[in-house]
Every structure is written in structure tokens, then in C-alpha cells.
C-alpha positions in Angstrom: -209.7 92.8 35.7 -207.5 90.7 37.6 -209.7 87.7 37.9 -209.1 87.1 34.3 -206.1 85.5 33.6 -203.7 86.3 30.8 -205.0 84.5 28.0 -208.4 85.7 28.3 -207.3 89.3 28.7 -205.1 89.2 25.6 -208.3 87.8 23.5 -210.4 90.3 25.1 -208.1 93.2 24.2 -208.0 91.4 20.1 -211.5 91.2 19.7 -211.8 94.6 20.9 -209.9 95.9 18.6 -210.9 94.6 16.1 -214.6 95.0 16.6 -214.8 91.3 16.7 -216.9 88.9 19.1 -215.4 86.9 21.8 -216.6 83.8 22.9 -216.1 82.4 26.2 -217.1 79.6 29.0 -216.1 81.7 32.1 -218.8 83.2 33.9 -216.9 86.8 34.4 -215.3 87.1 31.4 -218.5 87.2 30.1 -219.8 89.7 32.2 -216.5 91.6 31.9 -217.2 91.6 28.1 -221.1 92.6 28.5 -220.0 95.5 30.7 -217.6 96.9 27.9 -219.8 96.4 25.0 -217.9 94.0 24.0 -220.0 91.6 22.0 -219.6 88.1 23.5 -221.0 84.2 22.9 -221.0 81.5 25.6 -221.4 77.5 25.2 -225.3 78.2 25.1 -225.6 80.9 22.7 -223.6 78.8 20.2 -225.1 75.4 20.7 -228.3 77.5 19.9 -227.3 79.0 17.0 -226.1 75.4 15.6 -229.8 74.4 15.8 -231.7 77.6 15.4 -229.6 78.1 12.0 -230.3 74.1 11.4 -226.8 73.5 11.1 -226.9 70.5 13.4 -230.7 68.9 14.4 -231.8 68.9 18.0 -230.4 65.4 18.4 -227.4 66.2 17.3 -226.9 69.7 19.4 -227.7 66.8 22.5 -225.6 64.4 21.8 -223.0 67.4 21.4 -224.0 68.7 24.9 -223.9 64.8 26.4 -220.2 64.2 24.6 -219.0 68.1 25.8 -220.2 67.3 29.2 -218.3 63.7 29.4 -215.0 64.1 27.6 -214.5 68.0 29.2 -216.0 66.9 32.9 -218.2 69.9 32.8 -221.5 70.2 33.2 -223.4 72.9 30.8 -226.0 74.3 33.0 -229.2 76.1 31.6 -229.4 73.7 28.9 -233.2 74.6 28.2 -232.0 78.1 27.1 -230.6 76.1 23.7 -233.8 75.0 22.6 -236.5 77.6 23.7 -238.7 78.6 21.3 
């Protein structure tokens, strides 16, 4: 779609090709993705993973989500989604 810009298209159309996941912040590439069955990630799903997989400990997926949040001025909403049972 047009709302997508280039770079996001282009790594759409790879990871389609190739059968392979795409992982993403934006809102509508994401649903762009789901509507495709094209298997997709955001921010959540992989902070999630980092603790569900106990690669990281839940302190350390928060400080992650605290530094994220100050160094990239974003805010990660639905942050109880990474550590729901």
C-alpha cells in the first residue's frame, strides 16, 4: 500500500519471498503483513520472547523498555502484553 514507504515495502516483498518473518514498529505495516499472511513481530512480541525464552530477566526486559523509550523518544504502549502470563 501506499502508506508504506519504500523501505518497508522492499523488506515486506524479501521476507515474503523468502518465507521469512518481518518485524516492524509501524502500526500498518503490521496489519499490512497480517492481512497477507505474512508472518510478522512487533516491539512487544519480541521483548516477550526475550523473557518468555529467559534470555533476558524481567528487570532486564524493563530497563530495555525504560532505555528504548528514552534514547528513541517513543513510548511502547501495551507494555502489560510483555509479561502476561
Amino acid at each position: 500500500p501506499s502508506s508504506l514507504d519504500n523501505g518497508e515495502a522492499e523488506s515486506i516483498i524479501v521476507c515474503q519471498t523468502r518465507g521469512a518473518a518481518f518485524l516492524t514498529i509501524d502500526r500498518r505495516a503490521r496489519n499490512f503483513c497480517l492481512a497477507e499472511g505474512i508472518e510478522v513481530f512487533d516491539l512487544i512480541d519480541v521483548l516477550r520472547a526475550l523473557w518468555k525464552l529467559r534470555v533476558c530477566s524481567k528487570r532486564q526486559v524493563s530497563q530495555l523498555v525504560n532505555d528504548i523509550e528514552k534514547r528513541e523518544g517513543m513510548v511502547i504502549k501495551h507494555q502489560e502484553r510483555i509479561f502476561a502470563r
